[in-house]
N, C-alpha and C positions, 0 to 999 in steps of 0.2 A: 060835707066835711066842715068843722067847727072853727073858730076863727084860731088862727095860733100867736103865740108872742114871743120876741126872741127873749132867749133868758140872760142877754149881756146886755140888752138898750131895751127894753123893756117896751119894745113898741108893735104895733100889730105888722107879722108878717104877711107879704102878699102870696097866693096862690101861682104857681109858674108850674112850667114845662123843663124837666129833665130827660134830653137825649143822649143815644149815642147814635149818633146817625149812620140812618141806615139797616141800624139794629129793629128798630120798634120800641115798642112798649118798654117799660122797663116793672120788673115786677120779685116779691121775693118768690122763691122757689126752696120747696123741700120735699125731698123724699126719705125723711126718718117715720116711723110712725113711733108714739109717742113722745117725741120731743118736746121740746120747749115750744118753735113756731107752733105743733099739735095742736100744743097744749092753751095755747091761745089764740085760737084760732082760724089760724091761719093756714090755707089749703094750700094745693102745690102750687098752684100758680095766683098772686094775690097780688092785685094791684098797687102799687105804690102813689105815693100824691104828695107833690114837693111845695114847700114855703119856704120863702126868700125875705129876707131882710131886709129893708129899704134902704139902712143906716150903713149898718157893718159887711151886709152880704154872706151873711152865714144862711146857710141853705141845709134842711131837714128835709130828708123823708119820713113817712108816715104809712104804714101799712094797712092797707081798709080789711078791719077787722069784724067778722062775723058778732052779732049778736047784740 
């Protein structure tokens, strides 16, 4: 996964862990076929990979996307 930057402090975010404990994984899921996730993408069950902010704490997910 590629380095990320927040887009309010302009500074490189770190790689973390998003739980809900207890749950597992966390990941997107779809069952449309030709949708939008489809359409880019992204199969039913797709990894997510979270970066965190050092500064502000704004926290993204990112969906690991095919291709």
């Amino acid at each position: 996964m590629c380095e990320r930057h927040c887009p309010d402090c302009d500074v490189q975010m770190e790689q973390t862990n998003v739980t809900a404990e207890g749950v597992g994984d966390l990941y997107v899921k779809t069952e449309r076929d030709g949708g939008v996730l489809d359409r880019l993408g992204v199969g039913h069950q797709t990894p997510l990979h979270a970066f965190l902010c050092p500064d502000c704490g704004l926290t993204q997910l990112y969906a690991e996307l095919s291709g």
